[in-house]
TILUM-991970 format. One record per atom (N, C-alpha, C): atom name; chain; x negated, y negated, z; residue in three letters; residue number from 1. Coordinates in steps of 0.02 Angstrom, whole numbers. Atoms other than C-alpha are relative to their C-alpha. Example, Ala and Ser with C-alpha at 12.3 -4.5 7.8 and 13.67 -1.06 7.14 Angstrom:
R|atome|chaine|X|Y|Z|residu|num
R|N|A|-45|59|0|ALA|1
R|CA|A|-615|225|390|ALA|1
R|C|A|-45|-60|0|ALA|1
R|N|A|42|59|-3|SER|2
R|CA|A|-684|53|357|SER|2
R|C|A|39|-55|37|SER|2
end
This chain:
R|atome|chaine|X|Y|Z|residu|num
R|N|A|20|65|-23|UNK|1
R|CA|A|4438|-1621|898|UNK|1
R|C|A|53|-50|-23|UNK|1
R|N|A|-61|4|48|UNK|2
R|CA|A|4572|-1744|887|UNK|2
R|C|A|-41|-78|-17|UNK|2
R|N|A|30|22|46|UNK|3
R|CA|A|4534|-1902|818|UNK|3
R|C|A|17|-68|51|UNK|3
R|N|A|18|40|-52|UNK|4
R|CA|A|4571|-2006|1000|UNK|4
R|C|A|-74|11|14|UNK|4
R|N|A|74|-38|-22|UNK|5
R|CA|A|4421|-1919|1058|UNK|5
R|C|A|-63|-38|-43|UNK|5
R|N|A|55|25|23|UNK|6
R|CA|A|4322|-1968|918|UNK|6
R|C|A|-7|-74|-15|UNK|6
R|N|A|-29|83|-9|UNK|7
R|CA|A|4381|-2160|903|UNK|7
R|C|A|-40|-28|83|UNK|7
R|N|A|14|16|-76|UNK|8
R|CA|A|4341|-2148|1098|UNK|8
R|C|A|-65|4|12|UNK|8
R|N|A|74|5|-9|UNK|9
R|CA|A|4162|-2104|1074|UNK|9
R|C|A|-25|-60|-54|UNK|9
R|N|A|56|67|59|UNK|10
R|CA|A|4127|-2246|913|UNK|10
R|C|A|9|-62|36|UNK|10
R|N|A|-4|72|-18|UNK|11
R|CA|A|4207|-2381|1010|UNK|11
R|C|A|-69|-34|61|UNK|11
R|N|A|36|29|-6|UNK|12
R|CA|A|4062|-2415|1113|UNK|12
R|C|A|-47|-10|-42|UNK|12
R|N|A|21|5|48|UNK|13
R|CA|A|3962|-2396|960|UNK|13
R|C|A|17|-81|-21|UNK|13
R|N|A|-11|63|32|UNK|14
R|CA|A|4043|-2523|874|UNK|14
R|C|A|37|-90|54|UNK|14
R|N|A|10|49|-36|UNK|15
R|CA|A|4086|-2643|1018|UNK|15
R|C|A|-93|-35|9|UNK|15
R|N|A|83|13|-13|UNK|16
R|CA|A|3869|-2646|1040|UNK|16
R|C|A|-17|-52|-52|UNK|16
R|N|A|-7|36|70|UNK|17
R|CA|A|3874|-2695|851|UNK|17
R|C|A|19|-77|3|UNK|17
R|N|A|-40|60|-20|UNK|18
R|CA|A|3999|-2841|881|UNK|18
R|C|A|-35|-42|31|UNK|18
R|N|A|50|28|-34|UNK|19
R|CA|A|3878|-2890|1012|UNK|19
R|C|A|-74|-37|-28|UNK|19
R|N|A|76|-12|43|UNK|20
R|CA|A|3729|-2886|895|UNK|20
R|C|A|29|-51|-43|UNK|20
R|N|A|-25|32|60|UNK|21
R|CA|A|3841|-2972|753|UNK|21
R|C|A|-4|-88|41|UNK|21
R|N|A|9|63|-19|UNK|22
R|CA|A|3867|-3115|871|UNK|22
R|C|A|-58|-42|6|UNK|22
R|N|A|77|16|-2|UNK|23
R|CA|A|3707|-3146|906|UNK|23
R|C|A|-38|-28|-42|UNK|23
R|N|A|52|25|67|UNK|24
R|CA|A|3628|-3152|758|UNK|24
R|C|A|46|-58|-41|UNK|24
R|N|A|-52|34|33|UNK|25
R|CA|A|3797|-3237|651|UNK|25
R|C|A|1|-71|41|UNK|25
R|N|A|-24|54|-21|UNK|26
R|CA|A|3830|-3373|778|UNK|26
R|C|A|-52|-20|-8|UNK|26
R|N|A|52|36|25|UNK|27
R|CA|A|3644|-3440|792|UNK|27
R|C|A|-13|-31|-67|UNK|27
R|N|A|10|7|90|UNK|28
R|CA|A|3624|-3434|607|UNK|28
R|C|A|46|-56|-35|UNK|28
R|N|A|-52|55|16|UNK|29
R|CA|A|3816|-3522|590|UNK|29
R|C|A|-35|-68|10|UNK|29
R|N|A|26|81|-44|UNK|30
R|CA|A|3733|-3678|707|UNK|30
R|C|A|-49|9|-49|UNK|30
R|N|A|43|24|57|UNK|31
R|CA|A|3575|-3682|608|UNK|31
R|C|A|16|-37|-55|UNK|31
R|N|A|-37|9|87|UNK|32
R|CA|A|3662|-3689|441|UNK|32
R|C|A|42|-75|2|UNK|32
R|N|A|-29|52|0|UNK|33
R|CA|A|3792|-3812|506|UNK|33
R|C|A|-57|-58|9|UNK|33
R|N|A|51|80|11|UNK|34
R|CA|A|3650|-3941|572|UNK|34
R|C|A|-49|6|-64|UNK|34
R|N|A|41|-7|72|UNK|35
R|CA|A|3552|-3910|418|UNK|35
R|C|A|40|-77|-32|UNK|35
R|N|A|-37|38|57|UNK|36
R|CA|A|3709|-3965|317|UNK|36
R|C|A|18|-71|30|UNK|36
R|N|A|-24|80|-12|UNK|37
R|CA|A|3766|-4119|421|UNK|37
R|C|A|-48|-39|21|UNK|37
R|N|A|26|34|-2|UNK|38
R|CA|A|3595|-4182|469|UNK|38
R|C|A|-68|-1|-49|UNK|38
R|N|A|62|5|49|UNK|39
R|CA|A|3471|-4136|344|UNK|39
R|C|A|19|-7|-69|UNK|39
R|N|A|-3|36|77|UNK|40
R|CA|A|3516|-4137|175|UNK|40
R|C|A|65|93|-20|UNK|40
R|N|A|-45|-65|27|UNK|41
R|CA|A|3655|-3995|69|UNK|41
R|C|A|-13|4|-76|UNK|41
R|N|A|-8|-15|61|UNK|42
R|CA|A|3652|-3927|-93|UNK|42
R|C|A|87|11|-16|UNK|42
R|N|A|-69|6|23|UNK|43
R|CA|A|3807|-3968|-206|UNK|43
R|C|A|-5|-4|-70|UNK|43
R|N|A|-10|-7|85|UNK|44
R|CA|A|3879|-3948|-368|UNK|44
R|C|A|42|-76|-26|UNK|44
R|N|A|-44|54|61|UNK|45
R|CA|A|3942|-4107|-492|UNK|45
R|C|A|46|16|-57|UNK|45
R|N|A|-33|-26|66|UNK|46
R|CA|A|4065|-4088|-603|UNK|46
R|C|A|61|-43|-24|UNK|46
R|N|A|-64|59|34|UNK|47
R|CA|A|4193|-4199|-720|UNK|47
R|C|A|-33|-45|-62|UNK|47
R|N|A|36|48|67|UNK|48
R|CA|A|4132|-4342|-854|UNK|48
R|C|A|-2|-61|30|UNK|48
R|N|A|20|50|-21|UNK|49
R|CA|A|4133|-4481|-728|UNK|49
R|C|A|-58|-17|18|UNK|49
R|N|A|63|20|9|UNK|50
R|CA|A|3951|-4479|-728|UNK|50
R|C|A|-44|4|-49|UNK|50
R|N|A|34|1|53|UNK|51
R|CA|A|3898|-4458|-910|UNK|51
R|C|A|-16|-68|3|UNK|51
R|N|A|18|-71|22|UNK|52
R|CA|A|3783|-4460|-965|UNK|52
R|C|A|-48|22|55|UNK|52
R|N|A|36|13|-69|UNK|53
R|CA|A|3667|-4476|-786|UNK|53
R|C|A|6|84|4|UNK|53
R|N|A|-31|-62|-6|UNK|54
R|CA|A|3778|-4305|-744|UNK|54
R|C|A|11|40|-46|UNK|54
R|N|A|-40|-33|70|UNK|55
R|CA|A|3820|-4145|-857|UNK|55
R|C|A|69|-11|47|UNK|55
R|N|A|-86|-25|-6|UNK|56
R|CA|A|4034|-4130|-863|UNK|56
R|C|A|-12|49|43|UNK|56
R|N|A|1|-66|-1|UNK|57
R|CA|A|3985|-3939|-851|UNK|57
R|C|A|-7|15|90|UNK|57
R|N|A|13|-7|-49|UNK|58
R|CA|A|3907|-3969|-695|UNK|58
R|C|A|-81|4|36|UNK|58
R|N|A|73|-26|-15|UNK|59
R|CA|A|3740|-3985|-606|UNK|59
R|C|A|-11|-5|81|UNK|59
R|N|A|36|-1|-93|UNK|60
R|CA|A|3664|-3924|-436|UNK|60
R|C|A|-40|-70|28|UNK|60
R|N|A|35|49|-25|UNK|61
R|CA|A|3619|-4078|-336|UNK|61
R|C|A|-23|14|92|UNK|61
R|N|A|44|19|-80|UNK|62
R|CA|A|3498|-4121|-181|UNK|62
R|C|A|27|-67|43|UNK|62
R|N|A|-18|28|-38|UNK|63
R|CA|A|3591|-4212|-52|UNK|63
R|C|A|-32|-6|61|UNK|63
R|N|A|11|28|-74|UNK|64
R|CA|A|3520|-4326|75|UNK|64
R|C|A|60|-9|52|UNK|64
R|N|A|-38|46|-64|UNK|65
R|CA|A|3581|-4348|258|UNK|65
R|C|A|-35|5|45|UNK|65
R|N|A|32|7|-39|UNK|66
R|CA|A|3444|-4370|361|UNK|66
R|C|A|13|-67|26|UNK|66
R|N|A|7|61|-36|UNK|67
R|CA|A|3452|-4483|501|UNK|67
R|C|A|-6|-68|-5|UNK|67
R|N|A|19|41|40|UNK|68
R|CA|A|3486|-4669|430|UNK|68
R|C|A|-4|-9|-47|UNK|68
R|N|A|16|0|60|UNK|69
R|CA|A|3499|-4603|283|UNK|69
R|C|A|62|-75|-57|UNK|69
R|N|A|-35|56|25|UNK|70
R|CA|A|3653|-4739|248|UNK|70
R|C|A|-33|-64|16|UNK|70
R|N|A|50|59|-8|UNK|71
R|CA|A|3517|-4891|294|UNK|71
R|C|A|-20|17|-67|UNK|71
R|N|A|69|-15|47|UNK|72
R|CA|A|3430|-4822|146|UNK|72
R|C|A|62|-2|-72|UNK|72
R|N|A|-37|7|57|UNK|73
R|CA|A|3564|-4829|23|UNK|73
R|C|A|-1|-73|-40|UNK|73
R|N|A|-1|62|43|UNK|74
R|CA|A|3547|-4969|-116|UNK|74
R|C|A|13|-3|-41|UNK|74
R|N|A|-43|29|36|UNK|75
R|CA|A|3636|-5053|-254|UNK|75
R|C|A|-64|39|-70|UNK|75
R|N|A|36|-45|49|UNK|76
R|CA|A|3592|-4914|-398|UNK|76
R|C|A|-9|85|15|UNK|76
R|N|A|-4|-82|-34|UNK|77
R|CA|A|3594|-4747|-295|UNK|77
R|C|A|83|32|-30|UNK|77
R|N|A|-72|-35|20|UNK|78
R|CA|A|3715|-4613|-321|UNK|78
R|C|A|12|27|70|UNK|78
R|N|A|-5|-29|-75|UNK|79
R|CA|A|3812|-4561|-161|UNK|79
R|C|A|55|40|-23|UNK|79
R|N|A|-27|-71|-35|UNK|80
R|CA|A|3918|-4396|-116|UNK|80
R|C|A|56|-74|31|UNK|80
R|N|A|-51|48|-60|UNK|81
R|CA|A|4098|-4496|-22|UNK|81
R|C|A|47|42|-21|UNK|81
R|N|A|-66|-32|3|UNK|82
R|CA|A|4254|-4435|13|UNK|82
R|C|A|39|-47|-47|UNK|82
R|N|A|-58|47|11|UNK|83
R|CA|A|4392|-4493|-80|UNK|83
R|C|A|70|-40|37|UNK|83
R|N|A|-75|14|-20|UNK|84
R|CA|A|4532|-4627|-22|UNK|84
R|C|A|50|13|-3|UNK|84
R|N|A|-72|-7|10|UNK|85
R|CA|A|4670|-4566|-110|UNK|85
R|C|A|-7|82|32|UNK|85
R|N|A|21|-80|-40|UNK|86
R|CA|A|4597|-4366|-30|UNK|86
R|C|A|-40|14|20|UNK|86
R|N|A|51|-15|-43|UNK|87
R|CA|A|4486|-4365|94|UNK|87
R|C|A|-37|63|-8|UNK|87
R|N|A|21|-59|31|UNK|88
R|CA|A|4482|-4170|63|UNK|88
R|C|A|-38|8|-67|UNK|88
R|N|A|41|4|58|UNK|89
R|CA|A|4405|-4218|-111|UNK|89
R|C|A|-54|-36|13|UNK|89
R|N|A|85|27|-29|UNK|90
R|CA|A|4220|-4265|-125|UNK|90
R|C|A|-1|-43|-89|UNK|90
R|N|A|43|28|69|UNK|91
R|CA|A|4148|-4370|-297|UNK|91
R|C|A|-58|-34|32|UNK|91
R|N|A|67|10|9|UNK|92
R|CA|A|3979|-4429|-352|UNK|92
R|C|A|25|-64|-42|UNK|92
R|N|A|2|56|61|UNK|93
R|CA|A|3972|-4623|-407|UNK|93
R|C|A|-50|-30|25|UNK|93
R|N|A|61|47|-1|UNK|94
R|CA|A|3842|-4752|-417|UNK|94
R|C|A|34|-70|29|UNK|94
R|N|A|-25|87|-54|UNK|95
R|CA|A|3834|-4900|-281|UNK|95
R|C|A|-24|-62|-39|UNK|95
R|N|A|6|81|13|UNK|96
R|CA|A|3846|-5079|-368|UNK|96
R|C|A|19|-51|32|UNK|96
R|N|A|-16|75|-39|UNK|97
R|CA|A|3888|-5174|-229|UNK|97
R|C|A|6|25|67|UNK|97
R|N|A|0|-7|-51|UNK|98
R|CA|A|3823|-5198|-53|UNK|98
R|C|A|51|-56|54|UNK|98
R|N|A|-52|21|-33|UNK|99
R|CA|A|3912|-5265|83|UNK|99
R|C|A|-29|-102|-17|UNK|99
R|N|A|18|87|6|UNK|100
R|CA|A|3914|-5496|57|UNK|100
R|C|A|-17|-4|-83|UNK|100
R|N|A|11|28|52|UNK|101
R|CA|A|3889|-5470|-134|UNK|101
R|C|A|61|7|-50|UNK|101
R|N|A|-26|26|38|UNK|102
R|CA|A|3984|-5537|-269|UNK|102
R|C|A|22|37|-50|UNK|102
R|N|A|10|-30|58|UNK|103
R|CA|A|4023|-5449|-412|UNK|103
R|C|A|88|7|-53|UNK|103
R|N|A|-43|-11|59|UNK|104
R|CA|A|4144|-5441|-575|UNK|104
R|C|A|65|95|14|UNK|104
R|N|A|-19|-52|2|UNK|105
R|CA|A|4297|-5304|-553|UNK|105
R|C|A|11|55|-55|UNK|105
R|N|A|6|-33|67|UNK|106
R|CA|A|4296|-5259|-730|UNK|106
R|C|A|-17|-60|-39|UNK|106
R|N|A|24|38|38|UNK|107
R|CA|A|4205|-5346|-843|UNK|107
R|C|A|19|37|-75|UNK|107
R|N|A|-8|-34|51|UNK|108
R|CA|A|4295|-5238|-995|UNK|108
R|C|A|58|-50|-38|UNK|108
R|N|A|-61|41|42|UNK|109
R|CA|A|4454|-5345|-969|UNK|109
R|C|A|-20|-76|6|UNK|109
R|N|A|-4|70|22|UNK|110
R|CA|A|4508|-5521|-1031|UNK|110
R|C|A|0|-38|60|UNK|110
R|N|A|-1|63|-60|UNK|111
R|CA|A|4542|-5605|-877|UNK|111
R|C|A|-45|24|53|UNK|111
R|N|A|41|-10|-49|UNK|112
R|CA|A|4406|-5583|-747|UNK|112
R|C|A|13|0|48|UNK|112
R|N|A|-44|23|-73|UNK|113
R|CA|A|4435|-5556|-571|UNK|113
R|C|A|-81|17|26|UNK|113
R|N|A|79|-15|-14|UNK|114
R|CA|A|4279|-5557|-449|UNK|114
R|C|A|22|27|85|UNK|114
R|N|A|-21|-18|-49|UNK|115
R|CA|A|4270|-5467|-278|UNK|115
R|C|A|-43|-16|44|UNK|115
R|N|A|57|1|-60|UNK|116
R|CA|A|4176|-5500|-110|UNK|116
R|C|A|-4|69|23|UNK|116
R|N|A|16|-86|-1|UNK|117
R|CA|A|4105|-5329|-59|UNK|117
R|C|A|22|-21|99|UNK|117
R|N|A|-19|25|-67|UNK|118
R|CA|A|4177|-5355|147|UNK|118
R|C|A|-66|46|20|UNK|118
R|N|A|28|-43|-74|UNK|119
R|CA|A|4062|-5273|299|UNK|119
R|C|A|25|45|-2|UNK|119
R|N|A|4|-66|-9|UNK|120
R|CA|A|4040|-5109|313|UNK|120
R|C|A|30|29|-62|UNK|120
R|N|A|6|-35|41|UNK|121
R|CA|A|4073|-5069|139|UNK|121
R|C|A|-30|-2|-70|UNK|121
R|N|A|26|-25|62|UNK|122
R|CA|A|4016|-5023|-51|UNK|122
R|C|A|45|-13|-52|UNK|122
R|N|A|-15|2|72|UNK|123
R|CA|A|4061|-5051|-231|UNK|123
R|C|A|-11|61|-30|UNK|123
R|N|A|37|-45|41|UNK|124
R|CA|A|4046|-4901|-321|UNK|124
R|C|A|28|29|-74|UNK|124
R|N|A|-41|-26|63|UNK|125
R|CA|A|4085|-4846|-500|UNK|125
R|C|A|-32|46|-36|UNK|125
R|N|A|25|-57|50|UNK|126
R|CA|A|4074|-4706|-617|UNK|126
R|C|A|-55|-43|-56|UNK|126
R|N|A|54|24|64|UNK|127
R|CA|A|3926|-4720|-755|UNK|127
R|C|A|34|16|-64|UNK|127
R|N|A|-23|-7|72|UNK|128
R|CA|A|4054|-4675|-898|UNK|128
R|C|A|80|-24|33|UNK|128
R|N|A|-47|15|-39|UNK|129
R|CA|A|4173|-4837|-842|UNK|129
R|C|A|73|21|-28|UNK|129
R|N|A|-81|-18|55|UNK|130
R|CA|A|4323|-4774|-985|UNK|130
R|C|A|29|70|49|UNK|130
R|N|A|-48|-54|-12|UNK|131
R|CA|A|4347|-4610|-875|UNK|131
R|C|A|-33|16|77|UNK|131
R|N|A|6|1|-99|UNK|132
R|CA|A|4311|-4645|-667|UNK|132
R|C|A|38|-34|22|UNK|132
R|N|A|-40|19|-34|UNK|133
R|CA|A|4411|-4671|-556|UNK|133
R|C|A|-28|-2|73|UNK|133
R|N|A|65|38|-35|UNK|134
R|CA|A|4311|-4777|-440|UNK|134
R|C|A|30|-60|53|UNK|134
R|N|A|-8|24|-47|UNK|135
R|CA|A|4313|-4916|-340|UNK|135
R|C|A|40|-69|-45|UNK|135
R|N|A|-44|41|26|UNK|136
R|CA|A|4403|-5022|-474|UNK|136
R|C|A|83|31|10|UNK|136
R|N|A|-56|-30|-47|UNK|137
R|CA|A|4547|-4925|-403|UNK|137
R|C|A|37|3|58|UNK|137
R|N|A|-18|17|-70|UNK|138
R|CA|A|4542|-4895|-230|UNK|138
R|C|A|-36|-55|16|UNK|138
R|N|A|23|64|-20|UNK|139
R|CA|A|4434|-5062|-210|UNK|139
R|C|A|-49|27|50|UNK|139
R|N|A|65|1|-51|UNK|140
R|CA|A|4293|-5075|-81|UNK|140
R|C|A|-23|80|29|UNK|140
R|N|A|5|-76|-55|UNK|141
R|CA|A|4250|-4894|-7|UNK|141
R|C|A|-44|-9|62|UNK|141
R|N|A|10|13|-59|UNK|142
R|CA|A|4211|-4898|185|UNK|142
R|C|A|-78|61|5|UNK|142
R|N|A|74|-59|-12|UNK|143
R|CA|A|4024|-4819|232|UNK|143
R|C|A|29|62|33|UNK|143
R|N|A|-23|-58|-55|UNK|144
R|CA|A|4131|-4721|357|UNK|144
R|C|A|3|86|-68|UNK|144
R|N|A|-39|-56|32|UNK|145
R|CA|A|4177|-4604|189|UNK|145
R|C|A|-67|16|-45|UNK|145
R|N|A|51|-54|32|UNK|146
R|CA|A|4003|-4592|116|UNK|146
R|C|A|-27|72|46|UNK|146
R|N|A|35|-70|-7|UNK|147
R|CA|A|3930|-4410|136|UNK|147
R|C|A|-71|12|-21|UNK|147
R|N|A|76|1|-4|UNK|148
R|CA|A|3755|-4427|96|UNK|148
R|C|A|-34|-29|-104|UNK|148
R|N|A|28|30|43|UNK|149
R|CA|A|3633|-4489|-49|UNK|149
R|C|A|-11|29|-60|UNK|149
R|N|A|19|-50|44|UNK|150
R|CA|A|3599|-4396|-193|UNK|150
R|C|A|-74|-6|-28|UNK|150
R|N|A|87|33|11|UNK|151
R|CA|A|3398|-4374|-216|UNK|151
R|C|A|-10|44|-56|UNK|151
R|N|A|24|-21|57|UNK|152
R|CA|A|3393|-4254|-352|UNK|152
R|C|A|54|73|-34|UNK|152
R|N|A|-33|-50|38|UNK|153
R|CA|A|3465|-4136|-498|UNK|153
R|C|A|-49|81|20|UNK|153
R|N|A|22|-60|0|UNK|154
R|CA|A|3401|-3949|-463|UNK|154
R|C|A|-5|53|-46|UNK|154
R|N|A|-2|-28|57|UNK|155
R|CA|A|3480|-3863|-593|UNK|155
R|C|A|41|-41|-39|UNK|155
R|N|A|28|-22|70|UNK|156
R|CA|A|3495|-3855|-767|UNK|156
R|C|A|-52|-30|0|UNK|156
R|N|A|51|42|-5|UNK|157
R|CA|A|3373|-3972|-781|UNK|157
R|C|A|-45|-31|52|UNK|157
R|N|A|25|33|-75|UNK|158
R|CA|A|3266|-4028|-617|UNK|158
R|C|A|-43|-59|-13|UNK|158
R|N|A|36|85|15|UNK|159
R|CA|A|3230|-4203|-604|UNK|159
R|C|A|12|-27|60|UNK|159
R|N|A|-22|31|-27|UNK|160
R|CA|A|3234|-4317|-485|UNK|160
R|C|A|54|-71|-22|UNK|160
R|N|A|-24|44|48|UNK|161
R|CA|A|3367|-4457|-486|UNK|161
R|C|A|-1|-64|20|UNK|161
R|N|A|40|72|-26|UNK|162
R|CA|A|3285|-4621|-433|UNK|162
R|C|A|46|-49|-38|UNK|162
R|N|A|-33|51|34|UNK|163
R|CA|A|3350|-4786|-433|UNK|163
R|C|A|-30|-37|-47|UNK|163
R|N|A|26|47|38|UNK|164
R|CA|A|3297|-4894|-590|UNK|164
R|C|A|33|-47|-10|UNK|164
R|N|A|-71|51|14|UNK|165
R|CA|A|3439|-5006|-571|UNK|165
R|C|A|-70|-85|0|UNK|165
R|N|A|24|56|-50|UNK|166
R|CA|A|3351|-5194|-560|UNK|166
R|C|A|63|-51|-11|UNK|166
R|N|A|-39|55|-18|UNK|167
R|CA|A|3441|-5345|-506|UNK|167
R|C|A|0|-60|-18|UNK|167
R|N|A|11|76|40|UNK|168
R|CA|A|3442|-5499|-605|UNK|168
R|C|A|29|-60|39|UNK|168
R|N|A|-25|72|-43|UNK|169
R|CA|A|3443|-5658|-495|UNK|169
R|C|A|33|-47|-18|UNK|169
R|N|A|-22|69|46|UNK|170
R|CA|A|3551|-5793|-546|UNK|170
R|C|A|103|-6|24|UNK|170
R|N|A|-92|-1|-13|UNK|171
R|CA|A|3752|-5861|-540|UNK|171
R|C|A|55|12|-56|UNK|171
R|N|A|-42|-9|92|UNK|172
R|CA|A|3883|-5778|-684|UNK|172
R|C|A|51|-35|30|UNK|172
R|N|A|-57|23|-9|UNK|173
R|CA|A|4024|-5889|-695|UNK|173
R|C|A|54|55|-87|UNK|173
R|N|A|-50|-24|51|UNK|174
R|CA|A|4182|-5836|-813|UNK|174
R|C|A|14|-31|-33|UNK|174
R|N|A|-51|56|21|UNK|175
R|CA|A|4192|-5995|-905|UNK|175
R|C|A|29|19|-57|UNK|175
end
């Protein structure tokens, strides 16, 4: 028997297969993909720009992106965005500033500078400000580059991570 012969009888075998693989693989691909870009993804955190909120080490998070889900974003949330300086890179920071508000660019240094937050974008900074690299950097970040909301830790610890931010009404000057 030579070993055309037997190649010549598996290949419809495994062409049927192929057939079968598609089938099942591609449906499943589409599922999975609208899952991840309209319902929500599981993702990992990791670095020290969110101590102590975040572990360094790393923790499984619950990402919103349901429909609208950027209407629903408010000054105290943590959002998923691409980065400006690498789009290909993703971080996790906390939104302090919606689009028309006011706010201090570092309030660490001596001379104060204050920013208008423009249309269509966000303030956002790390929760441990000595080591993020945030929006006191690249300045304003455009909604176009958030990626969805972050609603809760999964692992190590499972919590949800709600906003408790509140907003104190009033006018800071720098005098």
């Amino acid at each position: 028997m030579s070993s055309r012969w037997f190649f010549s009888r598996l290949l419809p075998f495994f062409q049927d297969m192929g057939k079968l693989t598609v089938l099942v693989a591609f449906p499943t691909a589409c599922f999975i993909h609208t899952i991840f870009d309209y319902v929500g993804e599981i993702s990992m955190s990791m670095g020290p720009s969110m101590l102590p909120t975040l572990n360094m080490a790393g923790d499984i998070l619950l990402i919103e992106r349901l429909p609208g889900w950027r209407d629903r974003v408010r000054v105290g949330d943590l959002v998923v965005f691409a980065s400006p300086a690498d789009p290909a890179k993703r971080a996790i920071k906390r939104v302090l500033g919606q689009p028309g508000d006011t706010l201090c660019v570092d309030p660490t240094k001596d001379k104060l500078a204050y920013v208008q937050i423009p249309r269509g974008h966000v303030w956002l900074q790390g929760d441990n400000y000595t080591n993020s690299t945030d929006s006191r950097i690249h300045g304003p970040i455009p909604l176009a580059l958030l990626r969805g909301r972050v609603l809760a830790c999964i692992w190590p610890s499972p919590r949800t991570l709600s906003n408790n931010m509140e907003i104190i009404p009033g006018h800071f000057t720098d005098n």
